[in-house]
N, C-alpha and C positions, 0 to 999 in steps of 0.2 A: 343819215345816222338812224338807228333807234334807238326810241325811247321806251321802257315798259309803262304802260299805264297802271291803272289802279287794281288792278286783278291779274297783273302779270303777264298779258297779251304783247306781243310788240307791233307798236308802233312808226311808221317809216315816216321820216322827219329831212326835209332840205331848208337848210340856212344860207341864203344868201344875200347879196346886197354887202350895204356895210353892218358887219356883224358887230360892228360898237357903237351903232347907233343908237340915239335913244329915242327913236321913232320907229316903231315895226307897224308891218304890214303884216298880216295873215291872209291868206289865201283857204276856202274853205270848200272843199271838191262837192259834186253834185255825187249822188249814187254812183251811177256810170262812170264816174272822171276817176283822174286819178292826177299827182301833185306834176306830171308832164301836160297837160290839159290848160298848166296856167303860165306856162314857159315865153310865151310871146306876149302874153298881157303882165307879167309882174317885171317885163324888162325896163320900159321906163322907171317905172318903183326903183330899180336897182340903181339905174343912172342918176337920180335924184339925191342916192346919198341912204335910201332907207335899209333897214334892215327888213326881210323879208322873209315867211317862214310859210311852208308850204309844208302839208303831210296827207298822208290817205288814214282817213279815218280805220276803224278795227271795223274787218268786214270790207274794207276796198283793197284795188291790188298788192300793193307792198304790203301792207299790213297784216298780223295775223287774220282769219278767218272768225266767224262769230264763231262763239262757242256755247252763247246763248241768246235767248232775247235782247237786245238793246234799246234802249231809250234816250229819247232827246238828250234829258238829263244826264245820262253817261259818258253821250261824246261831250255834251258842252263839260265837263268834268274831264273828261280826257284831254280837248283846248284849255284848261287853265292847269290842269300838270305839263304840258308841253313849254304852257309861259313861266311856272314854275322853277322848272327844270333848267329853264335855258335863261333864267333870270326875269325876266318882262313881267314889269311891273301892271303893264297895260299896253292895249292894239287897238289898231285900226284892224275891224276886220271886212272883209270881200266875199262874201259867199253866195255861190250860187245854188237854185237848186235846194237841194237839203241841206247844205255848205249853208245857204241862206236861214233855213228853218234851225238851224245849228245855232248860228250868227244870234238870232230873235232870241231864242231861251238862254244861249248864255247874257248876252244884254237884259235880261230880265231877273236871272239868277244872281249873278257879280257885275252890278253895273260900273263899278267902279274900276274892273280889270278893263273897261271898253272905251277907249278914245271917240270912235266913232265908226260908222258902218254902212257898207252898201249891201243889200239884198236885191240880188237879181233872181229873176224869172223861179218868185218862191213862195207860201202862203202863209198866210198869218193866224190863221184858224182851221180846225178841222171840221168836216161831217159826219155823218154817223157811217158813210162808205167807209172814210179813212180813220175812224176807231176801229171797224170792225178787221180791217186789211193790217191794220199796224196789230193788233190784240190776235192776231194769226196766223 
């Protein structure tokens, strides 16, 4: 499905699992990925009974293209109109990658939308390389 975000880009959204759960899972793509990337790791999640939401960030495949700069605080703004939209009070989420650096600011922004979280292979501070590489 898409979803528009907050500035009317779309967003490419899969809901699977049991979609009346009141346990979700999110899945949070690296750069590179995209929401096929988590297709054989969110399948026991499925079988377990969860609900499970997978999307390409704006700027990843399915989804519109940047249109301009983005920031942390954008996507993890674009993951709480997706839970929003789709009702979810609150996730469990899974991010890898920048999924993971995603994952860190939205948990520190709304902690209260976060059940709980894995971060894989992702960093938790910046240096002055990756100010200057994200600032251009």
């Amino acid at each position: 499905m898409i979803i528009k975000n907050q500035f009317g880009l779309d967003m490419y959204v899969e809901v699977s699992g049991n979609v009346n759960s009141d346990t979700t899972v999110m899945f949070l793509n690296g750069v590179m990925a995209s929401v096929g990337s988590w297709n054989d790791i969110k399948k026991p999640f499925e079988k377990l009974g969860f609900r499970v939401v997978c999307h390409d960030f704006v700027g990843q495949l399915k989804s519109n293209p940047l249109a301009s700069v983005y920031s942390f605080d954008m996507h993890a703004k674009d993951v709480i109109h997706i839970m929003d939209t789709l009702q979810i009070s609150s996730a469990y989420l899974i991010g890898t990658s920048y999924g993971g650096e995603i994952s860190i600011k939205l948990a520190s922004l709304y902690p209260n939308r976060v059940d709980g979280m894995a971060v894989i292979n992702s960093v938790s501070e910046t240096d002055a390389l990756m100010v200057a590489t994200v600032n251009h």
